[in-house]
N, C-alpha and C positions, 0 to 999 in steps of 0.2 A: 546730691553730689556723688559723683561715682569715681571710683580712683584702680586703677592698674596695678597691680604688685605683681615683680618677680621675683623668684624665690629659685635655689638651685635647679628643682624638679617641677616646677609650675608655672604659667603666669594667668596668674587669679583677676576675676573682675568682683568690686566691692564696693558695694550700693552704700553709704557713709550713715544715713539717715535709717533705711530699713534694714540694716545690718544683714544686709542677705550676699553671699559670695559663691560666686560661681565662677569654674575652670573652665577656661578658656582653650587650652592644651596644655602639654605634660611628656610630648614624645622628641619635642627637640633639645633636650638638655645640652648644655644645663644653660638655664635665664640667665641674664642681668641685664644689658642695658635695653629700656623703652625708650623709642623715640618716636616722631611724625614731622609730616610736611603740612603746613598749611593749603588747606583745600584738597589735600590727596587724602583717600579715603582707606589706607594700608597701613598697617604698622611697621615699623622699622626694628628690629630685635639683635641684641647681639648673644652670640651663642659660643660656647668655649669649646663645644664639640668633645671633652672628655671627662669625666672625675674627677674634679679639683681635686680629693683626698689621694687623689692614684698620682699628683705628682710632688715628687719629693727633691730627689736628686737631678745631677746636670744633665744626664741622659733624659729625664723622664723630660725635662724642659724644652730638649735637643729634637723631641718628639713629641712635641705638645701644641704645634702649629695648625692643631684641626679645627682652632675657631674661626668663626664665621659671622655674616651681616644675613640676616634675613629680610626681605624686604614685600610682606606681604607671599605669595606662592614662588619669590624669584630669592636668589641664596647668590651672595659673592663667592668668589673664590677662598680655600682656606688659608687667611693670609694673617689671621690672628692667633694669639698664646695667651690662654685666662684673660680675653678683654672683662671690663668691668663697666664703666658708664660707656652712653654713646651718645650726639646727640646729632639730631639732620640739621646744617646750618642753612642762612637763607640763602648760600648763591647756589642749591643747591650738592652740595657737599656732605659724609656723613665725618663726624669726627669722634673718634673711636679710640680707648685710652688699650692700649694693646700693651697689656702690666706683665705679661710674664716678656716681654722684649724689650721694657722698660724704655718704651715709647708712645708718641701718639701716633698713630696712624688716620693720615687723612684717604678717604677712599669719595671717588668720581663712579657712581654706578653707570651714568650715561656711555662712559668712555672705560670703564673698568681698570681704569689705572688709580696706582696707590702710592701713596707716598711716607715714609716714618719722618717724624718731626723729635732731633734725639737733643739732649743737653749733653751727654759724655758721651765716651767709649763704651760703657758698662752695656753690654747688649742683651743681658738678661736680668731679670728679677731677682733673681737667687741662682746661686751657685751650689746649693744643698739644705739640708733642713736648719742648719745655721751658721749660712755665709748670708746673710742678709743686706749683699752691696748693691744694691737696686733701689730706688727711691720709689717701686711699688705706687707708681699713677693709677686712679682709680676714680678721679670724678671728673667733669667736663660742664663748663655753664658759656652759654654765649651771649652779651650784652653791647653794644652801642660799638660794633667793630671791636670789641675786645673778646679774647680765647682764656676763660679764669681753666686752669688748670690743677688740682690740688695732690700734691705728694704723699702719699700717708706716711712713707720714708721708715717703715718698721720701728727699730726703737730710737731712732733718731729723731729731731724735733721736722714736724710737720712744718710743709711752706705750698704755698698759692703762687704760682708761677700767671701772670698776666702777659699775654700774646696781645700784638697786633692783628688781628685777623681780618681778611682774609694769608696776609703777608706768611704769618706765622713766625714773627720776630719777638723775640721776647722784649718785654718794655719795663717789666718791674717784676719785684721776688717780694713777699711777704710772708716773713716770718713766725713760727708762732708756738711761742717761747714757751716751755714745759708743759707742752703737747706734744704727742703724736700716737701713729694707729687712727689718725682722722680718715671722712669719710664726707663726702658730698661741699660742693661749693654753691652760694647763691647769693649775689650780690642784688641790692634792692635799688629802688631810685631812688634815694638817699645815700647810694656810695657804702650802707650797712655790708659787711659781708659774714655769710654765716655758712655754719660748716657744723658736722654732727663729730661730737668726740666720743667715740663710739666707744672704747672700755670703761667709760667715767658716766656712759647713759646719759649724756646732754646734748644739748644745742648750746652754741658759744656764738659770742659774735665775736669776728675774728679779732678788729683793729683795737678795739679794748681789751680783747682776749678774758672776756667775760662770761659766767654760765648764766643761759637764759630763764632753762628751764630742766628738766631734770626728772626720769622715770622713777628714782627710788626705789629699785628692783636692780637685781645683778645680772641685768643685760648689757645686750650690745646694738646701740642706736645706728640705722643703716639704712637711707632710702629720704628725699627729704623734697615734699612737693609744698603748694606755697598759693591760698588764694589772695584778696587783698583783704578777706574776713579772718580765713584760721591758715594755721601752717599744718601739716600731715607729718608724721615720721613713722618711720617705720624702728620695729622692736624685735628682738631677737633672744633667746634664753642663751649665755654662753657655752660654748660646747667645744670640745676638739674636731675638728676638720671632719673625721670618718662620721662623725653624730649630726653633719648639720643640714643632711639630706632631708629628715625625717622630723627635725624639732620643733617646738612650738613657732607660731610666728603671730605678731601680732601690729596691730596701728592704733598709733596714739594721734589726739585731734584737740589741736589748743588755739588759744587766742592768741590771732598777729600781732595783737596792742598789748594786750597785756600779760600777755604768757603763762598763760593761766588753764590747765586743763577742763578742754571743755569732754570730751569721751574717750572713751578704750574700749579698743573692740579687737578682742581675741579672731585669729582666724583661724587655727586651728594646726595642725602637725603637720606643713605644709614645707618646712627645710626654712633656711635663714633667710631673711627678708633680704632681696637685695638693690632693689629700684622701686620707688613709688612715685605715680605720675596719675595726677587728676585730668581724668580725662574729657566733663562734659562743661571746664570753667577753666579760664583762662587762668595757667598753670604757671605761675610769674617765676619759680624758679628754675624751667621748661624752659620755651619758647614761648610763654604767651599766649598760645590759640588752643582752641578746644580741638578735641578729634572731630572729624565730621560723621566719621560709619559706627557710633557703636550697635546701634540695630546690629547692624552684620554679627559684631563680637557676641551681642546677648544671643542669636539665634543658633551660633555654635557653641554656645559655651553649656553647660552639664552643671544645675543646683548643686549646693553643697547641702544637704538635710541636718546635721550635725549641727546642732547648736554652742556645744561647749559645754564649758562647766561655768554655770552663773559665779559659781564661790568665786572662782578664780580670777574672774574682772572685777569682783567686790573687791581680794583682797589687792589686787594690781593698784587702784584707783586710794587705797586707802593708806597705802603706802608711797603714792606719786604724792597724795594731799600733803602729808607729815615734810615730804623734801620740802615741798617747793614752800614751804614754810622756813626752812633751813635756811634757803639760798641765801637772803640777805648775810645771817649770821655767818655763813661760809665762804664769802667773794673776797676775806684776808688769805683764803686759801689758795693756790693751784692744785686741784690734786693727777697727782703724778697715773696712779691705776685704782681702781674700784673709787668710790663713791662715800663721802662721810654724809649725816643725818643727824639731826638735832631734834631729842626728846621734850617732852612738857617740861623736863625740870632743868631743861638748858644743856644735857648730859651730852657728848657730842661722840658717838660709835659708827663704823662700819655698816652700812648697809650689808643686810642677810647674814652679817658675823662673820663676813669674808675680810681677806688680811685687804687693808686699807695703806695709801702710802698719799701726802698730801704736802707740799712746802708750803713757806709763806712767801709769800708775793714779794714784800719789802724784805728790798736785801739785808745782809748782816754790814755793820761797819766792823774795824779792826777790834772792838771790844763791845760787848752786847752783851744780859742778861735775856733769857729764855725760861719762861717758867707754863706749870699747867696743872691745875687740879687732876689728881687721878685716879679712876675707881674700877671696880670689873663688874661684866656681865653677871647674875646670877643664871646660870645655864648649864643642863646635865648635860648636853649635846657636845659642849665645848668648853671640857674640865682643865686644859691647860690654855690658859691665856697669857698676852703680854701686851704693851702701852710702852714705846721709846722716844726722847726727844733725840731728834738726828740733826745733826751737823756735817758742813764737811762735803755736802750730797752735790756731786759732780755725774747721775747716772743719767740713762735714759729710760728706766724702769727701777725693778728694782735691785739697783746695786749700784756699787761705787758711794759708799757713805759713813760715817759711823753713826755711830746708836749707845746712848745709856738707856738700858733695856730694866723695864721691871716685868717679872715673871710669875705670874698666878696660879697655881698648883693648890688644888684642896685647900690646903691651912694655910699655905707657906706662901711668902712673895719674896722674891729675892732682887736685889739688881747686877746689875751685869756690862761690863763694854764689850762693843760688838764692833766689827770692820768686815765691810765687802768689795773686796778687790776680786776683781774678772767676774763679777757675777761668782764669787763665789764667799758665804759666809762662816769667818772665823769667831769664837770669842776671848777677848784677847785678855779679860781679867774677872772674875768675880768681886763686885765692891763693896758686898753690905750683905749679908746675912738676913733673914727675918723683917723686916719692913712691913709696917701697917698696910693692910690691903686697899686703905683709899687714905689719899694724903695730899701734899705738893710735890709736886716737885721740881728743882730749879738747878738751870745751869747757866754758870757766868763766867765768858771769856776774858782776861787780862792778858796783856800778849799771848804769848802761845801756850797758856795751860786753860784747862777746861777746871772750876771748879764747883763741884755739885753738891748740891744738897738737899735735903728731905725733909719737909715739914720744920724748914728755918735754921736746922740741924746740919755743919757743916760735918761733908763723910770723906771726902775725899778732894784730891788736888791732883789733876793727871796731865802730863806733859805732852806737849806733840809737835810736830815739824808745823813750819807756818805753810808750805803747803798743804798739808792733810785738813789744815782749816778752810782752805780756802773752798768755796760753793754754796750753796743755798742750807737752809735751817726749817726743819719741817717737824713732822710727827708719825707716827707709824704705827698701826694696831691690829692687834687679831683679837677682838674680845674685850679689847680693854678702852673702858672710853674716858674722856674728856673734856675740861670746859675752863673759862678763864684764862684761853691759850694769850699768853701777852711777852712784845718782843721791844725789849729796851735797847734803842742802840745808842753808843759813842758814853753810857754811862762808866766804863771804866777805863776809857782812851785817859793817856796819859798827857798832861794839860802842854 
């Protein structure tokens, strides 16, 4: 089985079975979307035409229309801005997610005329490094006369826009609720639809809004092909924008049925993975059909001799094993950014010891008890740690929420309230001095006072407006982990 990847600076051909990868070319940057025609022997490519990292501001946007279709030796006109997925539909047609105009753009190569398919006024992606009013389009699936369209919507929640196509009417919006930052759409003949939540390292199916499966590494999941034996993803190391030329990139290869990793295969410092597309098997979250020329592609394309580093798909694979052992015990979860993992002795910590932010699925009623065993990393890397139970959480990342925070420092563990308004965090009281570095601890709503306590030890009674209560109820960690998380609701509603 052999599979297509594009990546910023590349697009790679990767033999699944002999793990051998060879470049293709590297001079049209920068890649993202693969597509093809049944029975045409050419690839279809979408190309941004400059430095994603080079644009920031509204000028740079204003000038940023040098993307392009490639279509085998023949180039559309520059009629795109950071396209991302693209895909050839069957009448003919290419349909092309043109994310920095914050539209789709259908383009007719026969006839060369183009047309944007828009939802609002908003004509751009971004307005600067953080006006993020654009709903940022970036995948595309075509099914049974239907256009799935997927928003990553920046920190706002993710939604799957459903088209009429050919028409390009919209027919239905699906939501999906303490997500976003997603990445790829593919609905199956079963009406499943599944989408990659790319900061949290999973695949989810959307309609239950479920994690499937899970890297267990502090990547970023990008690229999503699909036989009817295994599904492909593509894996990426996180990095800022200027770093993602050059960084690892890698593909994960699991079971369709049972989601269960079946390999990982490193490919090497190749820039962020950004499209994978199996090309010699009917590619069910494509269009269905095999390429017909890859001779052609294997005869231009340049071995890669570099093998890797073995350790490092050891330790990749031995750390996917440990999640996806997790996932049961974690689906009371949403987690909002990074990834929680569950230890042999039930312990529930952050992946890589990165800050973790995760709610609980079942909402709060107007009086609930929230409690959680809690203990710290032993780790010279990361001498100050902290473990919060949050309430209150109205964000789309991380902010807008409170927190009773316990804080780990050498000897000492302290607690603490915490509040983030605008993204930004205050702490609004120290509560308790000295506290056992592993305990319980518990907090229980009655109208609108929060009261907390530690190891059955009441410490405190803190007052608050009944909207500051109002939103989701989660947990939050840099170092500090958990287990026993348990959420009583309606036990102190007044009868």
């Amino acid at each position: 089985m052999k599979a297509l990847v594009s990546t910023a600076s590349h697009l790679l051909l990767v033999n699944l079975q002999t793990y051998e990868i060879q470049i293709i070319e590297s001079l049209r940057g920068e890649y993202y979307g693969i597509s093809w025609w049944k029975d045409h022997d050419f690839l279809v490519l979408g190309h941004s035409g400059v430095a994603h990292d080079t644009v920031h501001t509204l000028l740079d946007y204003a000038t940023s229309e040098k993307g392009y279709l490639s279509l085998g030796s023949h180039r559309s006109p520059n009629i795109l801005s950071a396209p991302h997925q693209i895909i050839c539909a069957p009448n003919g047609w290419i349909v092309a997610t043109n994310t920095g105009r914050n539209c789709i753009t259908i383009y007719d190569p026969k006839t060369t005329f183009w047309k944007d398919i828009r939802i609002n006024d908003q004509h751009w992606d971004r307005l600067g490094d953080h006006d993020y009013s654009g709903e940022h389009f970036n995948s595309v699936f075509i099914k049974n006369n239907y256009l799935y369209v997927l928003a990553h919507a920046f920190n706002k929640e993710s939604y799957i826009l459903e088209y009429l196509f050919p028409e390009c009417t919209i027919n239905n919006k699906y939501r999906i609720k303490n997500k976003n930052k997603l990445h790829n759409v593919w609905v199956d003949g079963s009406g499943n639809m599944f989408a990659c939540n790319s900061h949290c390292s999973e695949l989810i199916e959307v309609h239950s809004n479920k994690a499937l499966w899970c890297t267990g590494s502090n990547t970023y999941t990008r690229g999503l092909s699909a036989t009817k034996d295994v599904i492909v993803i593509g894996s990426t190391g996180n990095a800022p924008r200027s770093l993602r030329v050059n960084i690892q990139s890698d593909l994960w290869v699991i079971d369709r049925k049972t989601h269960k990793t079946l390999d990982f295969i490193p490919l090497g410092p190749f820039g962020g993975v950004h499209d994978v597309r199996i090309l010699d098997i009917a590619d069910e979250a494509h269009n269905n059909q095999p390429f017909k020329n890859i001779d052609a592609l294997e005869k231009m394309a340049t071995r890669v001799k570099d093998k890797g580093n073995p350790q490092y798909k050891t330790i990749c694979l031995e750390k996917n094993k440990l999640t996806l052992k997790s996932i049961p015990e974690l689906q009371k979860l949403d987690p909002i950014f990074n990834q929680f993992i569950v230890d042999e002795d039930g312990w529930i910590s952050p992946v890589d010891t990165n800050l973790a932010l995760a709610v609980l699925k079942e909402e709060p009623s107007e009086g609930w008890q929230l409690s959680a065993d809690y203990s710290f990393l032993k780790s010279k890397t990361l001498p100050q740690q902290h473990i919060s139970l949050v309430f209150g959480y109205r964000g789309n990342h991380d902010d807008e929420m409170l927190a009773v925070l316990i804080e780990h420092f050498k000897r000492f563990t302290h607690l603490s309230l915490w509040k983030n308004s605008k993204n930004c965090w205050k702490m609004s009281k120290t509560l308790k001095k000295y506290l056992p570095s592993e305990g319980k601890l518990t907090l229980e709503r009655k109208d609108n006072l929060i009261y907390v306590f530690c190891n059955q030890s009441s410490l405190i009674c803190l007052p608050f407006d009944q909207e500051e209560l109002k939103g989701s109820i989660g947990i939050r960690s840099l170092g500090g982990k958990f287990k026993n998380l348990e959420l009583k609701n309606g036990v102190f509603c007044e009868a």
